[in-house]
C-alpha positions in Angstrom: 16.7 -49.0 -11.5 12.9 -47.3 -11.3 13.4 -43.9 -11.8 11.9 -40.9 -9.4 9.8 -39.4 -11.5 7.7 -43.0 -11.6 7.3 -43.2 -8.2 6.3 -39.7 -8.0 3.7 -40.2 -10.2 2.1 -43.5 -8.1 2.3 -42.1 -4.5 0.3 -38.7 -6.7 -2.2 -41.0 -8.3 -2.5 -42.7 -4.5 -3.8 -39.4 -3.1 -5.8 -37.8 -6.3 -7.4 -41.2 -7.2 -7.8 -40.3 -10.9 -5.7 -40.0 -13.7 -6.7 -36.6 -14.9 -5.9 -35.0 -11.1 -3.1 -36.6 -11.3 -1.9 -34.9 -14.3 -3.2 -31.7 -13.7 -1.3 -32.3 -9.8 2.0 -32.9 -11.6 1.5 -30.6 -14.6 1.7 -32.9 -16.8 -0.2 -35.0 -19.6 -2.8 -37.3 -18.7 -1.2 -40.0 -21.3 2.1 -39.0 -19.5 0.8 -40.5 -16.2 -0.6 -43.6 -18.5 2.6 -44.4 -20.2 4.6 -43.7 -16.4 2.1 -46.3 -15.0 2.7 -49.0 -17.6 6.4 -48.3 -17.6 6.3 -48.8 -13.3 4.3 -52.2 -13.7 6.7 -53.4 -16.5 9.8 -52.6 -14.3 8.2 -54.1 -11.2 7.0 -57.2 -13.3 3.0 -56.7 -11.3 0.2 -55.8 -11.6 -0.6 -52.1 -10.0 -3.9 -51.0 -11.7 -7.1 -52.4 -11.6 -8.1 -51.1 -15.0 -11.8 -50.9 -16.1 -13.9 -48.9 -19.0 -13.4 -45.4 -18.1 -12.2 -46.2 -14.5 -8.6 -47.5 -13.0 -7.3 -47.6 -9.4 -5.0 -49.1 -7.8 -4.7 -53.0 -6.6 -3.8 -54.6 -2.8 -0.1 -54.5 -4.2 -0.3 -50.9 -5.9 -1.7 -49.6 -2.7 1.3 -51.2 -0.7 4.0 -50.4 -3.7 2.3 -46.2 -3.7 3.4 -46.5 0.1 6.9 -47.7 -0.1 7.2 -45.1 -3.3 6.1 -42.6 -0.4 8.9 -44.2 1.8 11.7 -44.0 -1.1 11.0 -40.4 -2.0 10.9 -39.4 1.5 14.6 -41.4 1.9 15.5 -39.9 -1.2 14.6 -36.3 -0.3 16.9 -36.8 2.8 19.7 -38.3 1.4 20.1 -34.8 -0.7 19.5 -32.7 2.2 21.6 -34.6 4.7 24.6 -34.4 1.6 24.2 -30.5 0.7 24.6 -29.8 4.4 27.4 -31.6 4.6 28.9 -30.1 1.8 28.1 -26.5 2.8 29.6 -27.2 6.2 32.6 -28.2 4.4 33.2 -25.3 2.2 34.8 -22.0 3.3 32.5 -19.2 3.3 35.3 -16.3 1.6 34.1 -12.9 3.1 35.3 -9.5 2.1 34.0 -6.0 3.1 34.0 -2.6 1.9 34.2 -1.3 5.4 35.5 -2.4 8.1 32.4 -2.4 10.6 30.9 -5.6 9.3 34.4 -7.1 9.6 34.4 -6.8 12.8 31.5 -8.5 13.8 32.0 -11.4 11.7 35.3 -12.2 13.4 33.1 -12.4 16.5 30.8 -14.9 14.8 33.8 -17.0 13.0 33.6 -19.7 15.7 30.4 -21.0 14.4 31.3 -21.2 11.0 34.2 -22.0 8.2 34.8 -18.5 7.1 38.1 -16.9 4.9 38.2 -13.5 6.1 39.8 -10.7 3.9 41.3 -8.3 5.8 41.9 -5.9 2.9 38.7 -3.9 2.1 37.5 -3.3 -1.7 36.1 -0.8 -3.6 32.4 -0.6 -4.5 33.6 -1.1 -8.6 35.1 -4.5 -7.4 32.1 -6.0 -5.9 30.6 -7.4 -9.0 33.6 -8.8 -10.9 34.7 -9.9 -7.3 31.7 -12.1 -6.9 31.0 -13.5 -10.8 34.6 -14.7 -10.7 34.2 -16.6 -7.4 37.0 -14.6 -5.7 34.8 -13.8 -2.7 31.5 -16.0 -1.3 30.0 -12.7 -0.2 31.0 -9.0 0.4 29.6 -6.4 2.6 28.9 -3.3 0.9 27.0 -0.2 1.3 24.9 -0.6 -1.2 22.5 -2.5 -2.7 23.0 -4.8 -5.7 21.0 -6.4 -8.1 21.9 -8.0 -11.2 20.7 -11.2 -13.1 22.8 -13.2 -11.2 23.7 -11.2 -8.0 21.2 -10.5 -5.0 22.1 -8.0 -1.6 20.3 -8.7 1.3 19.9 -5.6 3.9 21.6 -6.2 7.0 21.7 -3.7 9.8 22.7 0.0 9.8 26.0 1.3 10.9 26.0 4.5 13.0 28.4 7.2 13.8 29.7 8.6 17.2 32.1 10.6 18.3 34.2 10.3 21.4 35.1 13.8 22.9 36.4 14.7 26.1 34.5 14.9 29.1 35.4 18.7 30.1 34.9 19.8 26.3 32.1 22.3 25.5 30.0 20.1 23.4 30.0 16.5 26.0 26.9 17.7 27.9 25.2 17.4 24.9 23.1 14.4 24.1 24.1 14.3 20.5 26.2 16.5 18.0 26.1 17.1 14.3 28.9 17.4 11.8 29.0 20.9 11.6 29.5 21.0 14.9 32.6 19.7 14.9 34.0 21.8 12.8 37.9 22.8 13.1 38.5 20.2 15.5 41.5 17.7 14.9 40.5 13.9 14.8 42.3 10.9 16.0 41.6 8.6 12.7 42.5 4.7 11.8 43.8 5.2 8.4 41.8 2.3 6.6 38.3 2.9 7.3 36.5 2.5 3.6 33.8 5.0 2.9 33.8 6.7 6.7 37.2 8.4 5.4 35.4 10.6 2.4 32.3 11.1 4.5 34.4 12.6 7.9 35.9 14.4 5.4 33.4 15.9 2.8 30.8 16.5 5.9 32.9 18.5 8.9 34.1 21.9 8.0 37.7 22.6 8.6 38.6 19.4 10.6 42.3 18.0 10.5 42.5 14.5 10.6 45.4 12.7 12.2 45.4 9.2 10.4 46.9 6.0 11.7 48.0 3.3 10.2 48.4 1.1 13.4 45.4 0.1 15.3 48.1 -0.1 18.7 49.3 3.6 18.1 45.7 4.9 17.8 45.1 3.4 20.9 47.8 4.7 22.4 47.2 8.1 21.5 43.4 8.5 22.4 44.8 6.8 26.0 47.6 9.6 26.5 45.6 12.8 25.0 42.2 14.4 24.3 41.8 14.7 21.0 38.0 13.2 19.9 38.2 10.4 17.7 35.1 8.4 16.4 33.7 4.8 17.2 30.4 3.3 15.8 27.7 0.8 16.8 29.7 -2.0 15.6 33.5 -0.7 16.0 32.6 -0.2 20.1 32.5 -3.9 20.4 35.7 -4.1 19.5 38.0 -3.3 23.0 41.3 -3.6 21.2 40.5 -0.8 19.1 38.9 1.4 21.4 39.7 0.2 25.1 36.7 1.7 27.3 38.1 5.4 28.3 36.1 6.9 31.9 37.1 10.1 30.4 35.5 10.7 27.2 32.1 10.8 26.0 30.3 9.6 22.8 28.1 11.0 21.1 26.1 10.1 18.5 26.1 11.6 15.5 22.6 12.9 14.2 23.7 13.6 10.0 21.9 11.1 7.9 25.3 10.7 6.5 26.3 9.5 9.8 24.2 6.4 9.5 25.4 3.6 6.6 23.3 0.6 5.3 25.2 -2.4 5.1 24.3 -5.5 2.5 25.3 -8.9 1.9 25.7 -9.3 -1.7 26.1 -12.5 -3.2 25.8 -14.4 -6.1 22.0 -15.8 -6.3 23.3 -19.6 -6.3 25.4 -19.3 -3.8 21.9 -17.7 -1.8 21.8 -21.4 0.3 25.4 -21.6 1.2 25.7 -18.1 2.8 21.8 -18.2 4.5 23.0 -19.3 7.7 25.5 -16.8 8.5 23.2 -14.4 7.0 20.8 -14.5 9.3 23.4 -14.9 12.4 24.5 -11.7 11.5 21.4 -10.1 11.1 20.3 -11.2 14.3 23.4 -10.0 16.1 23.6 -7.0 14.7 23.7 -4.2 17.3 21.3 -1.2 17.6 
């Protein structure tokens, strides 16, 4: 069997035409290429070189053995792409989130992929050990990451709005802040990852009415007016927030109100997740 590293070294000497190019091409030795070329003509039992003082290049059957080397390494070359495809279409893509905006749009994208989808969110401490022990393929987090062997990638930015009723002081307006909600009682989903301190920490005074049932949230905004809040990524959701003719959103104008999102991922896993990376990016909503 003729190693490809030999023929590598013919087709280059085909195109360069001398021995020290095609060292310097390769980053190799020149008596590298020498000893590669005697080792090819041994294997192949002919002649390839025409060699003369201080000048060698190839014979009628080196030319045509550099192109079938050419032909090999391009076979070659495709054999490994066409397999690591295959095998990346065969492995499950495990996805986890810190939030659960990104979640939600990746359950719209699932169809065109083999994704294992974590329900549960995780806090920002678990991310790393979460990754390095293989648990998760990738994890959406709010912030970025990056360690010898673990990369983010910036994704899209998830916004803030809150959905008041139509006859309420503040729906005329074409935005609000957080202090201007203040003392108002919120509709809330319990599990919301980070949104929860930040609702929280940032309106003055506010009560918040969580629950832990997407179906009774519902339920409630339908049969009452109290606000509750949606983002750029949760509004494509219907089950969660059924379109209401009676409210208004409004988006939230706190730079607290607006929340990177990453992929982070372990750097070797960078190929395997690329795809769905850039699906995601691309779909993200404004």
């Amino acid at each position: 069997m003729i190693d490809n590293y030999l023929l590598e070294e013919l087709v280059t000497f085909a195109k360069e035409k001398t021995l020290a190019r095609t060292a310097k091409q390769l980053n190799i030795t020149q008596p590298t290429v020498t000893r590669g070329m005697q080792k090819l003509e041994n294997k192949l039992g002919v002649q390839l070189f025409d060699r003369q003082p201080n000048r060698i290049t190839l014979t009628k059957t080196g030319e045509l053995a550099a192109r079938e080397a050419a032909r090999v390494i391009q076979m070659h070359q495709q054999f490994i792409t066409r397999v690591r495809n295959f095998d990346q279409n065969q492995q499950v893509i495990k996805v986890a989130s810190v939030a659960p905006g990104p979640l939600i749009l990746t359950h719209s994208l699932a169809g065109n992929f083999n994704l294992k989808i974590t329900p549960d969110f995780i806090a920002t401490q678990q991310i790393i050990p979460s990754l390095t022990s293989h648990q998760y393929s990738l994890i959406f987090s709010n912030r970025e990451i990056q360690t010898n062997n673990i990369e983010s990638l910036y994704i899209g930015t998830e916004r803030l709005n809150v959905n008041v009723d139509q006859f309420m002081y503040i729906a005329n307006q074409a935005s609000v802040t957080f202090k201007e909600l203040h003392g108002m009682s919120f509709i809330v989903l319990h599990d919301i990852g980070p949104w929860k301190e930040i609702i929280q920490h940032n309106i003055p005074n506010a009560k918040f009415l969580y629950q832990t049932q997407v179906e009774a949230l519902t339920e409630i905004t339908h049969y009452s007016n109290f606000p509750y809040f949606t983002t750029n990524i949760t509004s494509l959701s219907h089950q969660e927030h059924p379109e209401e003719n009676d409210r208004v959103a409004l988006p939230i104008t706190d730079q607290t109100a607006a929340m990177p999102f990453y992929i982070s991922y372990l750097k070797q896993n960078r190929q395997q997740i690329s795809s769905l990376a850039k699906t995601i990016i691309k779909s993200w909503p404004n």
